[in-house]
C-alpha positions in Angstrom: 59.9 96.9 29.5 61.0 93.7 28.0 64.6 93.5 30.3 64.8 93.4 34.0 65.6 96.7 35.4 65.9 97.8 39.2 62.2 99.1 40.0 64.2 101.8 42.3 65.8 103.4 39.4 62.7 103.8 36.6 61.5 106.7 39.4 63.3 109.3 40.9 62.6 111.7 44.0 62.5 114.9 43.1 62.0 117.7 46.0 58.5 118.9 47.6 57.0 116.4 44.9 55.3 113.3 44.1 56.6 111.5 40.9 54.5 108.9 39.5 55.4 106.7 36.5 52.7 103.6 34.9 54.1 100.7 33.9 51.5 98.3 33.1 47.9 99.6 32.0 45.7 96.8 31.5 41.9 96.2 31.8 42.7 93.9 34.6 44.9 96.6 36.3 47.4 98.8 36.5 50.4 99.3 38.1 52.4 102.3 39.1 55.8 102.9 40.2 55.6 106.3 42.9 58.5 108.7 44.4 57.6 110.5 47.4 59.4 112.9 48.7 59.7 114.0 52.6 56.3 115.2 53.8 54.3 114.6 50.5 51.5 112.3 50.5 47.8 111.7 49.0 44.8 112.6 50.9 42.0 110.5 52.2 40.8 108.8 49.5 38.7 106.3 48.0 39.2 103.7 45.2 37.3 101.1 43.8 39.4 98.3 43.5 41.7 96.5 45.5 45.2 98.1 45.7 48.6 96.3 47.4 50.8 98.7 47.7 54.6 98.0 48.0 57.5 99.5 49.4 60.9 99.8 47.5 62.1 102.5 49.6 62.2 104.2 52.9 59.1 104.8 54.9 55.6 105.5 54.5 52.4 106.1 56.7 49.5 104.5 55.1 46.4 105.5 56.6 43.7 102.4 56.0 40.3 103.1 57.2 41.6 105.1 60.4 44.0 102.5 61.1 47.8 104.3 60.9 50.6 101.6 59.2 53.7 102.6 59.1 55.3 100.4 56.2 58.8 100.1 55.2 61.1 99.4 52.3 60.6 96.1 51.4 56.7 95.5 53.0 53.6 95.5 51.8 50.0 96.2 52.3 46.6 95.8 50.9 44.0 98.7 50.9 40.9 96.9 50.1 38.1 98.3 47.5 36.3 101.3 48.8 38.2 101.6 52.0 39.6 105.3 53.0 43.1 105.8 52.7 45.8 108.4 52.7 49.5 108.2 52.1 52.1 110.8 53.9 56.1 110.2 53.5 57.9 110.1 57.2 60.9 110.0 55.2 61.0 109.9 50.8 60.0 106.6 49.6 59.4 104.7 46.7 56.2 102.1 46.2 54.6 99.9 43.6 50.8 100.5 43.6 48.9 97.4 41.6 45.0 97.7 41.6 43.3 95.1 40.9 40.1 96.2 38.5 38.6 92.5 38.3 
């Protein structure tokens, strides 16, 4: 990616589905550009690393260590290493998910 490009337009929605696209893979970190449609999510999960996660578009509930965040198009949020989490769309959204391996 070597010109500047609108981060909403390198992922699209696509119904009942998840759409994931990497965009940097690095041994420092990724990061990951996501679609959700309305109702999708991840389940309770764990991770290793620190992950911020960041909201291009519409809504998300982001579920950090049993605390509910509801996080919106152009907000952000940390999910520290090893904590639980689990992402549900209240309406489609996009986000930028950057972990942190170091």
């Amino acid at each position: 990616m070597n010109n500047s490009q609108n981060i909403n337009e390198l992922v699209n929605y696509q119904e009942a589905s998840v759409v994931s696209k990497e965009i940097v893979n690095k041994a420092s970190g990724t990061v990951t550009l996501f679609a959700f449609d309305k109702g999708q999510g991840l389940s309770e999960h764990k991770a290793p690393f620190d992950a911020l996660v960041i909201i291009t578009d519409g809504t998300a509930e982001i579920i950090v260590s049993e605390i509910k965040h509801i996080v919106k198009a152009g907000e952000m949020l940390l999910m520290p290493a090893n904590a639980t989490h689990a992402l549900r769309a209240i309406e489609p959204f996009k986000m930028i998910l950057t972990m942190i391996k170091s």
